[in-house]
C-alpha positions in Angstrom: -28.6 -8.6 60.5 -25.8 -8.7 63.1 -22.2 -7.0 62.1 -21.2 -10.9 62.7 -23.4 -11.7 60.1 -22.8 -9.1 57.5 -19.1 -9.8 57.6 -20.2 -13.7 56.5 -22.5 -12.6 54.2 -19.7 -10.7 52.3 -17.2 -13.7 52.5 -19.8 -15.8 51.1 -21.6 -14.1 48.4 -20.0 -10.5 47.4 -16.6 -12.1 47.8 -17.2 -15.3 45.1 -19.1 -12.2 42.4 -15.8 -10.2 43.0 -13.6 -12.9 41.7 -15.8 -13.9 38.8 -16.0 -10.5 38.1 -12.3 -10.2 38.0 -11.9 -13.8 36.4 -14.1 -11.9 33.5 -12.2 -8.8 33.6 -8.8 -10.3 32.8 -9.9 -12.8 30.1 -11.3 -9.9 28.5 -8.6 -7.4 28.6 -6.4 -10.3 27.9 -7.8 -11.2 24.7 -6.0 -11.1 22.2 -7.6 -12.7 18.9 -7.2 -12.0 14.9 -9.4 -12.8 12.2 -7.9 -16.1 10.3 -9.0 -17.5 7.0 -8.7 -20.9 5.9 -7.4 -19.4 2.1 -4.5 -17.5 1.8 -5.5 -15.2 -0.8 -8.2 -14.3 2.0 -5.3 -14.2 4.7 -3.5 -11.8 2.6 -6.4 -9.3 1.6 -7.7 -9.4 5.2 -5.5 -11.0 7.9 -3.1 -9.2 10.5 0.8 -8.4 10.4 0.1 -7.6 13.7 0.4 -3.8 13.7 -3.6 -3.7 14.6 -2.4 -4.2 18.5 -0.8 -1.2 18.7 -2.0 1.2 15.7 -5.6 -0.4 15.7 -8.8 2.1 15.5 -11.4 0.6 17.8 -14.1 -0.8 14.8 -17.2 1.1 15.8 -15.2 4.2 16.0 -13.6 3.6 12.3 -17.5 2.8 10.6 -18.7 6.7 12.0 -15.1 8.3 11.1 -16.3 9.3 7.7 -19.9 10.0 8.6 -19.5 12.4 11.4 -16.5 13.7 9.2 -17.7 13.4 5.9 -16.5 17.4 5.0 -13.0 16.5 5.3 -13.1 13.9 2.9 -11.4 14.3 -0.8 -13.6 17.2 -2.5 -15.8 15.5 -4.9 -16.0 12.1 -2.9 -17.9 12.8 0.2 -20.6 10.3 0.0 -17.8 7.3 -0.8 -17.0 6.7 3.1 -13.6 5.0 3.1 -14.0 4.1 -1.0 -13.1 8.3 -1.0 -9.1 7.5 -0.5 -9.0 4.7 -2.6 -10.0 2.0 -0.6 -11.4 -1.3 -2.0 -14.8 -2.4 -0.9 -15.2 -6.0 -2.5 -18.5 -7.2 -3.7 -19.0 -11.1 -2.5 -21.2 -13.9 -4.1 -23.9 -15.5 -2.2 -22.2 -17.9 0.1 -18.8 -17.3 -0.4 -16.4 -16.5 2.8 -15.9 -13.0 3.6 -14.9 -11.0 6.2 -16.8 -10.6 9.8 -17.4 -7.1 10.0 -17.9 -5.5 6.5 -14.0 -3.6 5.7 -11.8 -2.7 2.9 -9.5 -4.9 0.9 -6.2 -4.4 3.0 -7.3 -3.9 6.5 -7.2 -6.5 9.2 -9.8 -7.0 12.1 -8.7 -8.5 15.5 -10.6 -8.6 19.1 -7.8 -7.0 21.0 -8.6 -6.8 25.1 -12.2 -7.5 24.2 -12.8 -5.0 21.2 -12.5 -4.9 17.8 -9.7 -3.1 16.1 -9.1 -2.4 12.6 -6.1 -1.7 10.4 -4.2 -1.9 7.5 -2.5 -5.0 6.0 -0.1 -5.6 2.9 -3.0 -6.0 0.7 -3.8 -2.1 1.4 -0.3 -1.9 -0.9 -0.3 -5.2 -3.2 -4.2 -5.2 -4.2 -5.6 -3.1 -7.5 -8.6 -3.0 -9.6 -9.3 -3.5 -13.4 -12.2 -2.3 -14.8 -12.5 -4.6 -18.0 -13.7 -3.6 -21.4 -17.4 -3.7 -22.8 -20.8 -2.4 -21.6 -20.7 -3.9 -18.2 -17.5 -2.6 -17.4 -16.4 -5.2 -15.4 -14.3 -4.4 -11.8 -12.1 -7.1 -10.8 -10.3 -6.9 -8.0 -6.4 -8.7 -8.1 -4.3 -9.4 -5.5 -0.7 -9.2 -5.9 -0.8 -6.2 -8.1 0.6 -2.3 -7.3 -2.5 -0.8 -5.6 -3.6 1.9 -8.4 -6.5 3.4 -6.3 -5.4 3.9 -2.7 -4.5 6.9 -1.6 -1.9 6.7 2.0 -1.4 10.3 2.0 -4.5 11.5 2.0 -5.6 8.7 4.3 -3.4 10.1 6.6 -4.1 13.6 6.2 -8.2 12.7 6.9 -7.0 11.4 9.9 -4.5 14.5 10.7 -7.6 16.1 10.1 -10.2 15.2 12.5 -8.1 14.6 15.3 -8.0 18.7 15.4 -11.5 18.9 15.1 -13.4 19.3 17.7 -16.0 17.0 17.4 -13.5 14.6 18.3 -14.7 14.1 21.3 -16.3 10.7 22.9 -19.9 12.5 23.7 -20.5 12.9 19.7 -18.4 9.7 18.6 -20.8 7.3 20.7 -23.6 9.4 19.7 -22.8 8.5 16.4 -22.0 5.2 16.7 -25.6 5.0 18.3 -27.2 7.0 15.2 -25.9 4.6 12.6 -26.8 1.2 15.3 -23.3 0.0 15.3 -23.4 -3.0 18.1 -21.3 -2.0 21.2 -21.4 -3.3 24.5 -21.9 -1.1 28.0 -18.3 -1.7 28.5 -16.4 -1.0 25.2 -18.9 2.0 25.4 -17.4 3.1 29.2 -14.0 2.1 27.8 -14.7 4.5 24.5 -16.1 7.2 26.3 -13.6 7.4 29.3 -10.5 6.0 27.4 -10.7 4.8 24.1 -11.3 7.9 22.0 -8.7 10.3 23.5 -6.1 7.7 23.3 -6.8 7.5 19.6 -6.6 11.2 19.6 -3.2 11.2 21.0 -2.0 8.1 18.6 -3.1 10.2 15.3 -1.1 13.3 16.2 2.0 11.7 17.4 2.0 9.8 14.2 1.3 13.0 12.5 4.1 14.7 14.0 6.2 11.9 12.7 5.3 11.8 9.0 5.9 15.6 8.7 8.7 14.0 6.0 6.0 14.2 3.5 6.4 18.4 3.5 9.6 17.8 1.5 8.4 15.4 -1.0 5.6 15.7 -4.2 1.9 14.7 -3.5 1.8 11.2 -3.7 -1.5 10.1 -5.1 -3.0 6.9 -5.4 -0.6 4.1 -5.9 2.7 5.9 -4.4 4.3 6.4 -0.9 7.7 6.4 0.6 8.6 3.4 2.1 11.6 4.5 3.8 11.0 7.8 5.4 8.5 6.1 7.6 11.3 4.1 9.0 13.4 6.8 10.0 10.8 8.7 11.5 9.7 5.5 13.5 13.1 5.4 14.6 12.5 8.9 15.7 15.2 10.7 13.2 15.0 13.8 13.5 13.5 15.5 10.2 15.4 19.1 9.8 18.8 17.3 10.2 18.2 15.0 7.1 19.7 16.6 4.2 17.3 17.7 1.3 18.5 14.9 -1.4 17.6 12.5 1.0 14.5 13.7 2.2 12.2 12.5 -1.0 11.8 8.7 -1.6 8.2 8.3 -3.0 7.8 4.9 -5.3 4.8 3.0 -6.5 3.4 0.0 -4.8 5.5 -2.8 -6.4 3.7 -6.3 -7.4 4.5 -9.1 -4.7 3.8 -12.6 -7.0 5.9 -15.8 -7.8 7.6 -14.6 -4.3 9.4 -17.8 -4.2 11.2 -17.5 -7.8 12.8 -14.1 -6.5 13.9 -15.3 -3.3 17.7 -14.5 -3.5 17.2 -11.7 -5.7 18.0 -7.8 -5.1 15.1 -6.2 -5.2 12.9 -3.4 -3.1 13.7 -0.8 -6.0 16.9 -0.1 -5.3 18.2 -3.4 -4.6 18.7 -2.9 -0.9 18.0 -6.5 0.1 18.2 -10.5 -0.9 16.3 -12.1 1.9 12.7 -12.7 1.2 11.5 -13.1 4.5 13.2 -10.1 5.5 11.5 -8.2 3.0 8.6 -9.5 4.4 9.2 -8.6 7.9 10.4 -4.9 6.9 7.1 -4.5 4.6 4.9 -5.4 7.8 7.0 -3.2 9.5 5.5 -0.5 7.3 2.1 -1.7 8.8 3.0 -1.1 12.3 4.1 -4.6 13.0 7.6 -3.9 15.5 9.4 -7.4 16.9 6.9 -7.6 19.9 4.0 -7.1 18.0 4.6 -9.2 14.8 2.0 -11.5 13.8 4.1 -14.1 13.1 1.7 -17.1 12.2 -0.4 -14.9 9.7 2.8 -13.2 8.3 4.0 -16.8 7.6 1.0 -17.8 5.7 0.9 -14.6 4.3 4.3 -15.7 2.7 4.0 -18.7 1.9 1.0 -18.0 -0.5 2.8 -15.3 -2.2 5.6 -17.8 -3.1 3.1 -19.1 -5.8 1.1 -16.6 -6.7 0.4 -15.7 -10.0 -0.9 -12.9 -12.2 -4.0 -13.1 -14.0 -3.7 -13.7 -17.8 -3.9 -10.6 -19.8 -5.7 -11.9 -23.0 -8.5 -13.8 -20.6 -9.1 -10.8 -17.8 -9.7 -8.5 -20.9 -11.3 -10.4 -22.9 -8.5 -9.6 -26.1 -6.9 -11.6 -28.1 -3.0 -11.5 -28.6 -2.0 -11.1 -31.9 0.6 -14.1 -32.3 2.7 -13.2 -35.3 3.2 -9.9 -33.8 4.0 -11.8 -29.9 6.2 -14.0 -31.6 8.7 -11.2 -33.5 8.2 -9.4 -30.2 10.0 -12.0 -28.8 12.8 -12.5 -30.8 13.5 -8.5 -29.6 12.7 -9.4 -26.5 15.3 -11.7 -26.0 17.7 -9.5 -27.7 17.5 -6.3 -26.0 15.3 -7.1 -22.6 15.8 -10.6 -21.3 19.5 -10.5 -19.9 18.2 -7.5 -17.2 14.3 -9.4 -17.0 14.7 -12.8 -17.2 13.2 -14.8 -20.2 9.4 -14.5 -19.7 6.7 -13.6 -17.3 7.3 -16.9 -15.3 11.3 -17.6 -16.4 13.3 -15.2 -14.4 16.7 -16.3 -15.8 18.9 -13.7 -17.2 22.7 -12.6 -16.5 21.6 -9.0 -14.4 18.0 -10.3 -13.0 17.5 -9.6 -9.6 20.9 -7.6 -9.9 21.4 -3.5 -9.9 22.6 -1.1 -12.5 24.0 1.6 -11.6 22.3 5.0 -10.6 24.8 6.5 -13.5 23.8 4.4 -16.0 19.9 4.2 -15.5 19.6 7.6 -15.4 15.6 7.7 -14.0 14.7 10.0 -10.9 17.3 9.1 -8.4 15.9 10.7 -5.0 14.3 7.1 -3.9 17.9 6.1 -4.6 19.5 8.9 -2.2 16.7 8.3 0.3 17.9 5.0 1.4 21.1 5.6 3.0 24.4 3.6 4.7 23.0 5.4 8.0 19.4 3.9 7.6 21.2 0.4 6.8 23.0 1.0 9.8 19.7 1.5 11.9 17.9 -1.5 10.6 20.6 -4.2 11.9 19.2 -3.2 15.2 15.6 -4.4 14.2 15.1 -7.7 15.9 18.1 -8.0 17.5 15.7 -10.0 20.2 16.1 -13.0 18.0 18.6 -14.5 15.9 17.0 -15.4 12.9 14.9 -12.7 12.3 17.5 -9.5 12.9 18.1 -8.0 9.8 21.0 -9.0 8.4 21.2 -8.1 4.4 20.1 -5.1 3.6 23.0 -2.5 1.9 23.6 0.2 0.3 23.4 -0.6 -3.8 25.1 1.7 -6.3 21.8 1.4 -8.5 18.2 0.2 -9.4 17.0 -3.3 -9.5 16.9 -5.5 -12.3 13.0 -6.7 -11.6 11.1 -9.5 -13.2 8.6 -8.6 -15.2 5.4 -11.0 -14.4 2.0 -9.5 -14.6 4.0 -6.6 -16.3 0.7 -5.1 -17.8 -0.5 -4.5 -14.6 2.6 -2.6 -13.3 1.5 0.5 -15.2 3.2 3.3 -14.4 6.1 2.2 -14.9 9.6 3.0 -13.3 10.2 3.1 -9.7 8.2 6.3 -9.0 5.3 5.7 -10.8 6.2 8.6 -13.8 4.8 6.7 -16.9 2.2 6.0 -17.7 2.2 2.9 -20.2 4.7 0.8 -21.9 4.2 2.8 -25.0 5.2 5.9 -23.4 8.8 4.1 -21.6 9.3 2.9 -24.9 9.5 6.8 -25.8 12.3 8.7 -26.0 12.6 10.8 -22.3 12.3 14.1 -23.6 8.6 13.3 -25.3 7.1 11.2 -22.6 3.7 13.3 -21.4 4.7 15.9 -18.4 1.3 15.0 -17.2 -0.9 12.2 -16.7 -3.8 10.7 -14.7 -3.3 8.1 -12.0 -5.8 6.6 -10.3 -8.3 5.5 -13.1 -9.1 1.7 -13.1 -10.0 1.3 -16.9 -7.2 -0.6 -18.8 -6.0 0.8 -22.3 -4.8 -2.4 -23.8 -3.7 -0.7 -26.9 -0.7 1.1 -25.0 -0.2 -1.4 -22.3 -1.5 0.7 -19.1 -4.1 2.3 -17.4 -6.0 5.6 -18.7 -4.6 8.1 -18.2 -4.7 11.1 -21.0 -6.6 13.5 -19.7 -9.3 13.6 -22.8 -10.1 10.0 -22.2 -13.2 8.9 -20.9 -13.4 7.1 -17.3 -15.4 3.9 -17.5 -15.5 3.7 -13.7 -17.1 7.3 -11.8 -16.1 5.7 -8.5 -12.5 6.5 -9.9 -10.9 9.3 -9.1 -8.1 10.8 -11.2 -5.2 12.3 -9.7 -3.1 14.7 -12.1 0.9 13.6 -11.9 2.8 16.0 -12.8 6.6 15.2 -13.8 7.8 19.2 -14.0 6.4 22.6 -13.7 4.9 22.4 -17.3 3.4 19.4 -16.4 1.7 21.0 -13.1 0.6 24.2 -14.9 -1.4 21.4 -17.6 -3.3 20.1 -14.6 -5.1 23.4 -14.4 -7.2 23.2 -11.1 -6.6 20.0 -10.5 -2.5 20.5 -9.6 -2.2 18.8 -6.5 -0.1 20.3 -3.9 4.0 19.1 -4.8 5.4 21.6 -1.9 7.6 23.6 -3.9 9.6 20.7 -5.2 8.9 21.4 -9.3 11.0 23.4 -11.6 11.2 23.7 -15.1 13.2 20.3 -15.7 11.6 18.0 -12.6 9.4 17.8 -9.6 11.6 16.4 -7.5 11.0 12.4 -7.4 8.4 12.4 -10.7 11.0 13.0 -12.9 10.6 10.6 -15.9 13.8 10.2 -17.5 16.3 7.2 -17.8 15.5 3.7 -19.2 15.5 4.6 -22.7 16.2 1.1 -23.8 14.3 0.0 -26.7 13.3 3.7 -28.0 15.2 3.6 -31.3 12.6 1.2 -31.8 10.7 1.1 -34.9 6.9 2.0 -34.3 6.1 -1.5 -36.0 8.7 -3.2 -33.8 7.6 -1.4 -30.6 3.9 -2.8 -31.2 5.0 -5.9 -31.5 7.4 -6.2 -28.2 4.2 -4.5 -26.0 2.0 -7.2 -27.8 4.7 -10.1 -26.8 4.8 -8.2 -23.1 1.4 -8.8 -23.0 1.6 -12.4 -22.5 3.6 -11.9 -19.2 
């Protein structure tokens, strides 16, 4: 063949596979593709904010994470995989619509530049389990509800974790993903090996260095983080220069129904904000989801769902029947001492304070979530979507209290107050100084009797996939979890850990016993 030749041979064959090769090569990398669902319970349990683009774990690496790392999973829980922090694995009927790849309640899956990349949704926040009464103890999983089994913290602190270890490397992660035949092509595999899994490496230990707030603050345990801490180390605050009263702002995972009937209402604990869809956008915020990134069509459907939905029915989930004489003088005190602050039943949210604030003074519980959120944080957050008009945020403040929340689906709230620090109605309806300085979170059985989940530590656990996590309210309270104390980071003394403590909201203590059982049994309808 003649140079002549060669030269035409190029033009006319290696020129045209060049160009479908790069024709391939950019619709791949620019793929950009979530997993949708035509319901939108489904879109909520499993569909993207958005934050998978930029926080996603690559999906083959996230199934061999706790395999190849199983040692640095909770103590106790190593054979659990991602179930080990609290993470729901739902059981589907024959037939019915489920997820693509096999993942937890609360994470999202989307083909981003041609590979699969998992991460966590709102669901991973506002989705719990009840284990019901009876010999089949059975597990139902609700959306909506405070997540009572997942653990963030420790989440985080697996990933902390491996990204020290060295067998993080992409030699034994593809060798793993091989062991345990998880499909991946030749190129996600070049990608992994040359690209993939040091960049992850690199994202887990910046976002490591940024959540070193949690030093400051108690353990959190299942069911708890701090939503606004994150935000300020996203916006790159620097920790030391934050003064200690405003370093500790752990609260439960609140309940996200009936969305719509709360719309102008002050809520997020302390009342910060009135605008539902800015709520919205701040809680996918807390999923990774920044302006550019935000999923905006799944967010929308997201919302628009929770504007309706509703709690599951106490009496019918359980399987117990409501005592109706007893509901109906619990009632009558209902409306007398509760209503004006809670509105006038689990789906009438009328009242003269709801969706209003009392103030930090008068309240009296913990108020470090209170001090967390500052004027300076408000200050930050106006600059949030200042790309587009409608979306900037525009009414978050400073309040002078805590919210005045509805109380829908109130039985499956439990613990109640803002941070989680007791454990069932009966106990809030105790006077402060005799509420227990210790209780188990975490366990998925229901005690109907005292509106809550159990949590004395003599009780029995109907569900050993649970695992219990001893919260402690003061250093009494940590020295009764024996060797299960978790870690609180010198924040304890003899009167509080530092954002557990469990005092305030002592309406309704005087109480009779009598009248107390029947207020919880008229609550129960909610």
């Amino acid at each position: 063949m003649t140079r002549a030749q060669f030269r035409w041979l190029c033009l006319y064959v290696l020129l045209p596979v060049a160009i479908l090769a790069g024709v391939w090569l950019y619709q791949r990398l620019s793929r950009d593709v979530p997993e949708t669902f035509a319901s939108g319970e489904m879109q909520f349990k499993y569909g993207s904010t958005g934050g998978d683009k930029n926080f996603g774990i690559p999906y083959p690496i996230w199934e061999v994470l706790p395999i190849l790392f199983a040692k640095k999973l909770p103590e106790g829980r190593q054979d659990q995989g991602w179930a080990a922090f609290g993470f729901i694995m739902e059981d589907f009927p024959e037939g019915a619509v489920q997820p693509r790849r096999p993942r937890p309640v609360g994470t999202t899956l989307r083909d981003y530049m041609g590979l699969d990349r998992i991460f966590l949704n709102c669901a991973a926040c506002h989705a719990g389990v009840v284990t019901g009464p009876g010999p089949d103890r059975r597990r139902l999983v609700v959306t909506g509800m405070p997540s009572n089994t997942v653990d963030l913290e420790a989440f985080q602190n697996f990933l902390t974790a491996i990204a020290d270890d060295p067998d993080f490397n992409a030699s034994t992660i593809l060798d793993a993903i091989d062991k345990n035949k998880i499909d991946i092509d030749w190129f996600n595999r070049l990608a992994l090996r040359f690209i993939g899994v040091q960049q992850m490496k690199d994202l887990i230990k910046g976002i490591s260095k940024r959540f070193e707030f949690t030093k400051a603050e108690p353990a959190f345990g299942p069911g708890r983080f701090d939503t606004f801490s994150p935000a300020k180390a996203l916006m790159a605050w620097p920790f030391e220069n934050i003064p200690a009263h405003e370093r500790i702002g752990v609260v439960d995972f609140p309940s996200v129904w009936l969305q719509d009937k709360k719309r102008h209402m002050w809520l997020h604990w302390d009342g910060n904000n009135n605008k539902l869809e800015e709520r919205n956008r701040s809680a996918a915020f807390g999923t990774g989801a920044n302006f550019p990134n935000l999923d905006r069509e799944s967010v929308k459907r997201i919302e628009t769902w929770l504007l309706t939905a509703r709690p599951p029915d106490f009496a019918t989930t359980l399987g117990k029947e409501i005592d109706q004489a007893k509901a109906a003088h619990g009632k009558t005190l209902y409306v007398s001492f509760c209503a004006d602050c809670h509105g006038q039943s689990g789906t009438d949210f009328t009242g003269a304070s709801v969706g209003q604030t009392t103030a930090i003074g008068d309240i009296g519980t913990d108020r470090y979530r209170f001090d967390n959120y500052t004027y300076d944080l408000m200050l930050n957050q106006s600059t949030l979507y200042v790309g587009n008009a409608e979306e900037r945020f525009q009414h978050f403040r400073k309040s002078d209290g805590y919210a005045n929340m509805p109380l829908d689906g109130l039985w499956l709230r439990a613990p109640y107050l803002h941070n989680g620090s007791v454990p069932t109605l009966r106990d809030l309806l105790t006077k402060p100084k005799d509420r227990p300085k210790m209780f188990y979170r975490g366990i998925t059985e229901y005690d109907a009797e005292n509106m809550g989940f159990v949590s004395r530590p003599d009780a029995s656990i109907a569900n050993k996939t649970d695992s219990p996590f001893c919260y402690a309210t003061n250093l009494q309270g940590l020295a009764d979890c024996g060797a299960d104390a978790p870690d609180n980071r010198n924040t304890c003394d003899a009167t509080t850990c530092a954002g557990n403590g469990n005092d305030g909201h002592d309406y309704g203590t005087a109480l009779s016993d009598p009248d107390k059982d029947a207020l919880i049994e008229y609550l129960k309808t909610f």
